[in-house]
C-alpha positions as CSV (number, residue, x, y, z in Angstrom):
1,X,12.8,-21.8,-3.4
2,X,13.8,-24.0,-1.0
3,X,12.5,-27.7,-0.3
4,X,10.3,-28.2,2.5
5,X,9.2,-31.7,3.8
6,X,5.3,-32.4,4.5
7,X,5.7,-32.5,8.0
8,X,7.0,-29.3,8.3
9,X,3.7,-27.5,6.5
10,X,1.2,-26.2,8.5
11,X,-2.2,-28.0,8.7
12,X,-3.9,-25.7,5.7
13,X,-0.8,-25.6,3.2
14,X,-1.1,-29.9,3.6
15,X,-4.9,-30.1,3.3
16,X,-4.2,-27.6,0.0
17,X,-1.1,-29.4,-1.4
18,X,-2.9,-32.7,-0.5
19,X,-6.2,-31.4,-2.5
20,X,-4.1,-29.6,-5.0
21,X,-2.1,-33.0,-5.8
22,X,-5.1,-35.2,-5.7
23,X,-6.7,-32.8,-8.4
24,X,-3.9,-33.2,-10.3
25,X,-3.8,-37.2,-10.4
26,X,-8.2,-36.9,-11.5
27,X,-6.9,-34.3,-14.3
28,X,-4.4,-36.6,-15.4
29,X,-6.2,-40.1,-15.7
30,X,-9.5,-37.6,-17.5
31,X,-11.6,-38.2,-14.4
32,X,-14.5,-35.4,-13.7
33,X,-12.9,-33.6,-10.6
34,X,-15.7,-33.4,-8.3
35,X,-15.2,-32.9,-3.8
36,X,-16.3,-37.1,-3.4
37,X,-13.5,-38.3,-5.6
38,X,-11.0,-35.8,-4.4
39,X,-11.8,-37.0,-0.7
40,X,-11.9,-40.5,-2.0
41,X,-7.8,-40.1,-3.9
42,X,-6.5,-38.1,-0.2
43,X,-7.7,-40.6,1.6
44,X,-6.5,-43.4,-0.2
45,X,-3.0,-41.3,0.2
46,X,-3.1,-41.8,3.7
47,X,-3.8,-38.2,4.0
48,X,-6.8,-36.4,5.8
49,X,-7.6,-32.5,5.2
50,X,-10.5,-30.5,6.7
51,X,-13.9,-31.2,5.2
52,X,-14.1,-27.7,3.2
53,X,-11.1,-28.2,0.8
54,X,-11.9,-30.6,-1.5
55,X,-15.5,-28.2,-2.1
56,X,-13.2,-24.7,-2.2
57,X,-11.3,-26.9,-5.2
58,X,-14.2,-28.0,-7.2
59,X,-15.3,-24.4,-7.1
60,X,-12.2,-22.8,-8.2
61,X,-11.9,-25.2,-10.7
62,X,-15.5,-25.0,-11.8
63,X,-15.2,-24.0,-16.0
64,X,-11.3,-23.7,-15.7
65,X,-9.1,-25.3,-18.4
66,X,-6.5,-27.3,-16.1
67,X,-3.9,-28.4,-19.2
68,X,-4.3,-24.6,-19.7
69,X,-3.6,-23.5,-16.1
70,X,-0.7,-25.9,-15.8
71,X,0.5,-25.0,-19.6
72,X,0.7,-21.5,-18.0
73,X,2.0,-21.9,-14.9
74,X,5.1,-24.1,-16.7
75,X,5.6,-21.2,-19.2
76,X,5.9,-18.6,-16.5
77,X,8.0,-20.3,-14.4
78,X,11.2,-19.8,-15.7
79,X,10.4,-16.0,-15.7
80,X,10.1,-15.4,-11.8
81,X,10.3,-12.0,-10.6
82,X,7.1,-9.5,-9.8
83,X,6.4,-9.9,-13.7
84,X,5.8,-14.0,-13.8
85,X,1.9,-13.3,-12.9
86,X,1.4,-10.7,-14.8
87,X,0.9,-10.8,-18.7
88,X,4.4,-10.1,-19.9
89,X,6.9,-7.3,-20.4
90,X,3.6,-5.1,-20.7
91,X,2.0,-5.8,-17.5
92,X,5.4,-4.9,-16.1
93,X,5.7,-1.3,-17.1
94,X,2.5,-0.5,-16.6
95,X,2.8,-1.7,-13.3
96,X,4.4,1.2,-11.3
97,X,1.4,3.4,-13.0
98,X,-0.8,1.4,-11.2
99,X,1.2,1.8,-7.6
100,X,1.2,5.5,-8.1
101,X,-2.8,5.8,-8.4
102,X,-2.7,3.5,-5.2
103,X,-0.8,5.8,-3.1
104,X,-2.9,9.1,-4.2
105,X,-6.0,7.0,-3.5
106,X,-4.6,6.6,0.3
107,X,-3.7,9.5,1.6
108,X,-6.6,10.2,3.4
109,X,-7.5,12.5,5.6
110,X,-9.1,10.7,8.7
111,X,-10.2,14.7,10.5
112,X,-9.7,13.6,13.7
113,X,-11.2,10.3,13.6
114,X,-9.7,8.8,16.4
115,X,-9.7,12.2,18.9
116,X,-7.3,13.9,17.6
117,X,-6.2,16.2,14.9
118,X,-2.9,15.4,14.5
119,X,-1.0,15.0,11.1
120,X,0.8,11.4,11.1
């Protein structure tokens, strides 16, 4: 993956990488991550982002072990591919299982839905 500089992000990947890093820095000093204190670290970046974000990241994070999450995320990285979010080897092979159910789940006939009866 390529490097890409902050002024080349669009305005939602900054306000989430600017949320996402300011979560980070609360985790790490053992500071309650709540949406006033991760307003309070972006702006004391320099940085603004749109009034939602820092909410929509105290709600995901809500319950969630971060040293876990970020434990997990540094173990699967090194693995890449389709399998690095999924639980392993396992996940993998019964992956393709799954896509097949998929397809025989869409392949639905519309009976002339849209005006005519046509096969597509």
């Amino acid at each position: 993956m390529a490097a890409v500089e902050a002024t080349a992000l669009s305005k939602s990947d900054h306000d989430e990488l600017c949320c996402s890093y300011a979560a980070l820095m609360l985790h790490d000093d053992g500071v309650e991550i709540t949406a006033e204190k991760l307003t309070k670290v972006i702006k004391a970046s320099g940085n603004t982002v749109e009034p939602y974000w820092p909410m929509l990241f105290v709600k995901a994070l809500k319950g969630a072990n971060i040293g876990d999450m970020l434990s997990n995320v540094a173990a699967a990285a090194p693995a890449a591919g389709p399998a690095a979010g999924g639980a392993g080897p396992a996940a993998a092979a019964e992956a393709p299982k799954e896509e097949e159910k998929k397809e025989e789940e869409e392949d639905v006939d519309m009976g002339g839905l849209f005006g005519d009866e046509d096969d597509y």
